[in-house]
C-alpha positions in Angstrom: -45.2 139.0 131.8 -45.3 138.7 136.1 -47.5 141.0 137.3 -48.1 141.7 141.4 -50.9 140.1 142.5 -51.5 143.0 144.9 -50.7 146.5 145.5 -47.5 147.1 147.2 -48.1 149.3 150.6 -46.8 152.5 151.6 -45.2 150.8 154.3 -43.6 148.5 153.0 -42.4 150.6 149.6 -40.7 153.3 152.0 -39.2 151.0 154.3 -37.6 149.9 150.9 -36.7 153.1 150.1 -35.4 154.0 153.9 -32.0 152.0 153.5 -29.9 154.5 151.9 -27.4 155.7 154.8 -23.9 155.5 154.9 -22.0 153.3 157.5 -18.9 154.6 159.4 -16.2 152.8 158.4 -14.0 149.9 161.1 -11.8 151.8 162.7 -9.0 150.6 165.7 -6.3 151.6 167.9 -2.9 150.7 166.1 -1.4 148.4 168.8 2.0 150.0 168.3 1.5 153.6 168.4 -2.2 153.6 170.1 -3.5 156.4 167.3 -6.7 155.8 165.6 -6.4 153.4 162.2 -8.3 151.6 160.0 -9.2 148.1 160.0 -6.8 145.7 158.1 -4.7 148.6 157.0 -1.2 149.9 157.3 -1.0 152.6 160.4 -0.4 156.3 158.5 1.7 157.3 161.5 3.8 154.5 162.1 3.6 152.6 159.4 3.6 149.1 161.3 0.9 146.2 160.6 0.4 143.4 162.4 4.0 144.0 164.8 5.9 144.5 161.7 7.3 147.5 159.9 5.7 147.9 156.2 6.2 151.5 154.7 9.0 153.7 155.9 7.7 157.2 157.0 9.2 160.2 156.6 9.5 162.9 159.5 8.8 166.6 158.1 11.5 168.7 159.0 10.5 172.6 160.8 12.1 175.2 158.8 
């Protein structure tokens, strides 16, 4: 059975232990509409990717 040859230092042990944030995810400017998106995805208020039109969306109507 491996065993450590020597004791493992605070140091190093919570530096270990130190990499549990989370990351913001990619966000960018949709190039059609200019509103915030996320990377590699379909724009929620246009609905364009890459210049072309993907998913039709809907406009709410005001009662």
């Amino acid at each position: 059975m491996a065993v450590p040859k020597r004791k493992t230092s605070k140091a190093r042990k919570h530096s270990r232990k130190a990499n549990w944030k989370l990351t913001a995810p990619g966000t960018g400017e949709c190039p059609k509409c200019h509103s915030i998106k996320l990377n590699h995805r379909v724009c929620k208020t246009c609905g364009y990717y890459a210049d072309k039109a993907v998913v039709e969306i809907k406009e709410d109507k005001e009662k």
